[in-house]
C-alpha positions in Angstrom: 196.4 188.1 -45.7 198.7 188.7 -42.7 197.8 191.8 -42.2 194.2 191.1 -42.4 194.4 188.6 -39.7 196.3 190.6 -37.7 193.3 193.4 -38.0 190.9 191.0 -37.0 192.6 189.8 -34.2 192.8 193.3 -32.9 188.9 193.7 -33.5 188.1 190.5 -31.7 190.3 190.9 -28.5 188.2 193.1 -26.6 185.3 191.2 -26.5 186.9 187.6 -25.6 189.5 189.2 -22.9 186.6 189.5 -20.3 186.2 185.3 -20.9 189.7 184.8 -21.1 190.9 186.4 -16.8 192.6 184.3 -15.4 194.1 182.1 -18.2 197.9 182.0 -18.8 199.1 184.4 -21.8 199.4 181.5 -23.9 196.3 181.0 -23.8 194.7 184.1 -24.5 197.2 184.5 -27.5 196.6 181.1 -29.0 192.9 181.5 -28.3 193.0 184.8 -30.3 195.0 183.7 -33.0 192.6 180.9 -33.9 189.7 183.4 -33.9 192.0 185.7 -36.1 192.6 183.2 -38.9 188.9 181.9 -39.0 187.5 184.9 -39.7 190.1 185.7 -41.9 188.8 182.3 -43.4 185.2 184.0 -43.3 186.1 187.2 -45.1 188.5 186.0 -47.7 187.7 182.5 -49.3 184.4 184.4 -50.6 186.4 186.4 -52.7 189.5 183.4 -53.4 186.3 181.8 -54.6 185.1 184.6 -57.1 189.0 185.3 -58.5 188.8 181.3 -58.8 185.4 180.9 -61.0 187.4 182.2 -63.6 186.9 179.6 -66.3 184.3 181.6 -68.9 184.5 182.4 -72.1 183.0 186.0 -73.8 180.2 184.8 -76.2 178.4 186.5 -78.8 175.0 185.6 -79.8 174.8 186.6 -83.1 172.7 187.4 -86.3 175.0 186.4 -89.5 174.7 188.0 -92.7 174.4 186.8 -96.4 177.5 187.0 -98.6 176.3 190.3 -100.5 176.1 191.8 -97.5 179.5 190.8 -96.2 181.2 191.9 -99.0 179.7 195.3 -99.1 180.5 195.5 -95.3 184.5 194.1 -95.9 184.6 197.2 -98.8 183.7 199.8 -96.0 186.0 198.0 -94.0 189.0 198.4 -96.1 188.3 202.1 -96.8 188.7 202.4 -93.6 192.0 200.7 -92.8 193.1 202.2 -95.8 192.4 205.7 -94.0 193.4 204.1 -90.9 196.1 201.0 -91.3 196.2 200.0 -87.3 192.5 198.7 -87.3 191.4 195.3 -87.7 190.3 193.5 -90.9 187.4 192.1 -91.5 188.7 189.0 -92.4 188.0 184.7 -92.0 189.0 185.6 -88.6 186.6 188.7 -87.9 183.2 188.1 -89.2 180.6 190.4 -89.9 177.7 190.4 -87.7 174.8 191.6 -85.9 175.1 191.4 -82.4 171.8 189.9 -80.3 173.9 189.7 -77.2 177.5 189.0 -75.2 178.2 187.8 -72.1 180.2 185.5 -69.9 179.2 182.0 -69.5 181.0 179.0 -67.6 182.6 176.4 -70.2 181.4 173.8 -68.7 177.7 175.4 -69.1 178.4 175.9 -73.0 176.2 173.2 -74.2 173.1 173.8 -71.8 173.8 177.8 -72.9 173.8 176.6 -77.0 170.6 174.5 -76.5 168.8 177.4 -75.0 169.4 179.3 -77.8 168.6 176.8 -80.1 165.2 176.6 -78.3 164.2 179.9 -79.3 166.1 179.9 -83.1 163.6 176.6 -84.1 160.6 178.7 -83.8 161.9 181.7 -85.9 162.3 182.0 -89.3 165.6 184.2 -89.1 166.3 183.9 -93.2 162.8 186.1 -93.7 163.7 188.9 -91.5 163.8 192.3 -93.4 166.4 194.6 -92.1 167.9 197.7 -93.1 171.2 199.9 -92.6 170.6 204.0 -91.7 173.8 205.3 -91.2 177.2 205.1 -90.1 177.7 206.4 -86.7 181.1 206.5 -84.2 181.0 204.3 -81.0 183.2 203.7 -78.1 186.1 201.4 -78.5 188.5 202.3 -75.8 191.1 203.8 -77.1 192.3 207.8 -77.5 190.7 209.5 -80.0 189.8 206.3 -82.0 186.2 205.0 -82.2 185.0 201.8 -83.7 182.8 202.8 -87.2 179.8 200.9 -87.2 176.6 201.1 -89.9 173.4 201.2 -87.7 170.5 198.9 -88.1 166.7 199.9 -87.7 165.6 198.5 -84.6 162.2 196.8 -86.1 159.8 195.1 -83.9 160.5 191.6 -85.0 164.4 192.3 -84.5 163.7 193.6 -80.6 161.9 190.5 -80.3 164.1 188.2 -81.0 166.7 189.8 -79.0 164.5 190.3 -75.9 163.7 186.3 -76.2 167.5 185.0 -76.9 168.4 186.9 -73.9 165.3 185.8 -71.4 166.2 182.2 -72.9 170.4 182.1 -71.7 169.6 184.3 -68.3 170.1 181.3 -66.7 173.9 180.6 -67.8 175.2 184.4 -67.9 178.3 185.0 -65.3 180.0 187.9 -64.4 183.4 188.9 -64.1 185.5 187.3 -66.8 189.1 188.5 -67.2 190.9 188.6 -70.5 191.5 184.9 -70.3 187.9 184.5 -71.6 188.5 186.0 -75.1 190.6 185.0 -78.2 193.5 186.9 -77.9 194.7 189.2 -80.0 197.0 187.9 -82.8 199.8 190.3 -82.5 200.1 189.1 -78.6 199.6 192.6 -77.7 197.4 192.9 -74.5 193.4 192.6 -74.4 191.7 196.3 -74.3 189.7 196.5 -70.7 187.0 198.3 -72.0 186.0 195.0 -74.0 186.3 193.0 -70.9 183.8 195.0 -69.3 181.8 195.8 -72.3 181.0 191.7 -72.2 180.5 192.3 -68.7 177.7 195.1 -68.6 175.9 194.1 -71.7 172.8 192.6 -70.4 171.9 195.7 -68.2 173.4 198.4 -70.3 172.6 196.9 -74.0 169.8 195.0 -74.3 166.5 195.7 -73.9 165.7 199.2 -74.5 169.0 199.8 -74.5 169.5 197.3 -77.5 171.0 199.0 -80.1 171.9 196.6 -83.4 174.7 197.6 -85.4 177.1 196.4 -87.6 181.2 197.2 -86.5 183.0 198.3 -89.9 186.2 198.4 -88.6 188.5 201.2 -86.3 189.0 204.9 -87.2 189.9 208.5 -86.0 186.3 210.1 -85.0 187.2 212.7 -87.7 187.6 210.9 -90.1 184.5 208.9 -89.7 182.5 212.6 -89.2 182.7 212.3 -93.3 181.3 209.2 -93.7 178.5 210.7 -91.2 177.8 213.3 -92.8 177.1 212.5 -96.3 174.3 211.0 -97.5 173.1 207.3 -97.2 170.3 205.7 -98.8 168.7 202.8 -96.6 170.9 199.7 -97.5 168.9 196.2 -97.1 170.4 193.2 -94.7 169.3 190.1 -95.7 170.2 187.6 -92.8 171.6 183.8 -93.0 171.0 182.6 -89.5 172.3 182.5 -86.0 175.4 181.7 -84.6 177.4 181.8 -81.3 181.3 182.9 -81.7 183.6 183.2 -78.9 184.7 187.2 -78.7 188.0 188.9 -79.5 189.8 192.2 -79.5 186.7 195.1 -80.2 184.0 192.7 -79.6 184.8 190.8 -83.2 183.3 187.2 -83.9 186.7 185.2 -84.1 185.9 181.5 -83.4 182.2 179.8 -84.4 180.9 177.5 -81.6 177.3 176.9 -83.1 175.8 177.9 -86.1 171.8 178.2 -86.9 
């Protein structure tokens, strides 16, 4: 910040020496001084301001499954971490899901940001949607040569729907720029992956939408050892749905701590 007001004391003191002829040296350097640290002031409590709205939480509307499914979904899982031991279980603590959307919202906005969605859920009958599963397919999940496996879900009308609605409904709340002090940390204390953190971040313009793309994460895996999984065949696998909830987000995007349920 010294240095910054040091610049901007340079910048200004062309254009007030004129005014200042004739004044004693004290007064041209007190003069400029002043002007230095109040537009320091200008240009930097903007951005103190920004690093200081830091009290969000990483949310994740989401679609929760029935208990058939949920098994079947925690077997794939532990094929996987049996391939692949350093990925996350599917466990209490990481629930299987459908994501509608994430995002940063204030705390203090929490229960505005809950009644919005529970605007939209009264009006849908979430229990009588008919999904399916397609495939398996690798996403990004930050890390070198490991992608997060996740069984893709058809993208039917009445699902695009109800996304496109739960999103118009919180636009209202959504922040940006969370740090890793918005998510459940990790339980082995190791440090929050960025790419989550941003993820959160970018979801509404990259991810919803026509960019929505509803999935179901299985778990972490070398990309060649999900190519297998890929490649063979899969018969369409029905998701029967239990309701909605909102979970505050952990490591990879899992659902770790239930705010609301639907």
């Amino acid at each position: 910040m010294r240095n910054l007001s040091a610049g901007l004391h340079k910048l200004a003191e062309p254009l007030l020496l004129p005014f200042l002829i004739g004044c004693p040296n004290s007064v041209r350097f007190n003069t400029l001084r002043i002007l230095g640290l109040c537009l320091t002031s200008l240009f930097v409590q903007p951005i103190w301001g920004r690093q200081a709205e830091k009290d969000v939480m990483a949310v994740n509307v989401l679609l929760e499954l029935d208990t058939d499914n949920v098994q079947q979904v925690r077997a794939m899982n532990t094929k996987l971490r049996q391939a692949y031991p350093e990925g996350f279980a599917l466990d209490a603590s990481h629930i299987p899901h459908i994501t509608l959307l994430q995002c940063y919202v204030r705390r203090r906005d929490l229960a505005e940001f809950e009644s919005a969605v529970q605007s939209i859920v009264k009006s849908e009958a979430i229990e009588t949607m008919k999904l399916e599963a397609t495939g398996y397919e690798a996403t990004p999940a930050g890390l070198e040569d490991v992608k997060s496996c996740v069984l893709k879900i058809d993208p039917t009308p009445e699902l695009r729907r109800f996304h496109e609605k739960i999103v118009q409904a919180v636009q209202p709340w959504v922040v940006h720029g969370g740090d890793a002090n918005a998510f459940v940390p990790p339980a082995d204390g190791s440090p929050l992956n960025p790419q989550i953190i941003q993820y959160v971040d970018e979801f509404l313009p990259k991810s919803s939408g026509s960019h929505y793309d509803p999935h179901i994460t299985l778990g972490l895996a070398p990309q060649n050892l999900i190519h297998p999984w890929k490649s063979k065949r899969f018969d369409r696998l029905p998701v029967k749905l239990i309701g909605l909830a909102i979970y505050h987000v952990g490591e990879f995007g899992t659902a770790r701590k239930k705010l609301l349920s639907e």
